[in-house]
N, C-alpha and C positions, 0 to 999 in steps of 0.2 A: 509491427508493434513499435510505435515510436513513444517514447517514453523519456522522463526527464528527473532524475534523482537528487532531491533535495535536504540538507540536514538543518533540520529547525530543534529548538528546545522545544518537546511535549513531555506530559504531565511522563514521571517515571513507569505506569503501569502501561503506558502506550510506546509501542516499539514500533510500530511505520503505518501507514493510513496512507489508500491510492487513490486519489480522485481523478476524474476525466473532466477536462475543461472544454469548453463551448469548441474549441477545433479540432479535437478527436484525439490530444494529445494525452497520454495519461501523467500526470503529476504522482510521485511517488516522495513521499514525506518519510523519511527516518528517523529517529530521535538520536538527536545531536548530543545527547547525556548518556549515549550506551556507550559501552568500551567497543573494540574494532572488530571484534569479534560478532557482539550482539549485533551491530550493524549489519556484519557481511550476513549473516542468517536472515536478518528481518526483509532485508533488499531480496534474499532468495523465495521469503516468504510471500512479498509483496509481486514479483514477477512472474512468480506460479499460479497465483490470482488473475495478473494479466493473460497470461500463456493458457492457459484453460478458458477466458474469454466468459470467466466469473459475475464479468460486472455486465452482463449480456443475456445469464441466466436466471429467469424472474423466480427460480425456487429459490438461489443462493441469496438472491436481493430478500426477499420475505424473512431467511433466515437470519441474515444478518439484522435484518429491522426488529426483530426480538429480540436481541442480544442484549 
């Protein structure tokens, strides 16, 4: 699971967003506006997504695309 953790400013209602880029690395986006706290949960949030192999699962992709 090779992975790459980055803190950008997003909108306040977005706390991390994982994409997978063209070489299989996954990009993990946090939002640079949460206190240290909200980060360290969003990063657990966003690595339990990886680690269950989420973005792999075409029911959780379907589900996510209604959201």
């Amino acid at each position: 699971m090779d992975y790459y953790i980055r803190y950008i400013d997003l909108p306040y209602r977005v706390k991390g967003v994982t994409v997978m880029d063209e070489e299989g690395f996954f990009n993990v986006y946090i939002n640079a506006r949460l206190s240290y706290d909200c980060q360290q949960k969003a990063i657990k949030h966003e690595l339990t997504h990886i680690a269950r192999g989420d973005f792999f699962r075409i029911e959780v992709l379907e589900k996510i695309e209604t959201m």
